[in-house]
C-alpha positions in Angstrom: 0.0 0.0 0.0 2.3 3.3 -1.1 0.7 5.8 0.8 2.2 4.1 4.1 5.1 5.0 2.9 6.3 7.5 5.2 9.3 8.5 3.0 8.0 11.0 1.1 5.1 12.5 3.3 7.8 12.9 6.5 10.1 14.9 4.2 7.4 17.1 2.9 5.9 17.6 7.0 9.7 18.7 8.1 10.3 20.9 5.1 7.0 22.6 5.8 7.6 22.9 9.4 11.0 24.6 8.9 9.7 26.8 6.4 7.3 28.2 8.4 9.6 28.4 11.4 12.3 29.9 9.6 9.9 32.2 7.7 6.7 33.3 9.3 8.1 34.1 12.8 10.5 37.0 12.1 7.7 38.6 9.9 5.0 38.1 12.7 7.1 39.7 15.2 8.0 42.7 13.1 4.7 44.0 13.2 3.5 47.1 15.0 0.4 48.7 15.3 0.2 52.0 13.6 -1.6 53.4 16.6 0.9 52.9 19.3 -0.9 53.0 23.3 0.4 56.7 24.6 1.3 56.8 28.4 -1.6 58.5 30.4 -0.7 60.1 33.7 -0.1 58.3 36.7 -0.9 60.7 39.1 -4.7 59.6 40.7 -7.4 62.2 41.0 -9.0 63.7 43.7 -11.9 62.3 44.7 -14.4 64.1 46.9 -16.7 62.1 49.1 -20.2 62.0 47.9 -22.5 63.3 50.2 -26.2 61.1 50.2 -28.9 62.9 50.2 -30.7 60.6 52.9 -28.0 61.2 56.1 
């Protein structure tokens, strides 16, 4: 029965599997978002304490 033959078939899985380990990663990381996140300020606000109206 060729086709369990692993020969082939195992040849074409590692070639695949180095291509896209050699080749996709590098151009997945190299992304950026054109909108990059701007630092807001750290400082908290001020709360006041809010008064109810039933005390």
């Amino acid at each position: 029965m060729p086709q369990l033959n692993p020969a082939p078939w195992f040849a074409i899985l590692v070639f695949s599997w180095l291509v896209f380990l050699t080749i996709l990663p590098p151009k997945v990381l190299a992304h950026t978002f054109p909108n990059e996140p701007t630092p807001q300020n750290t400082k908290t606000p001020k709360t006041e304490p809010w008064t109810w109206p039933w005390h």
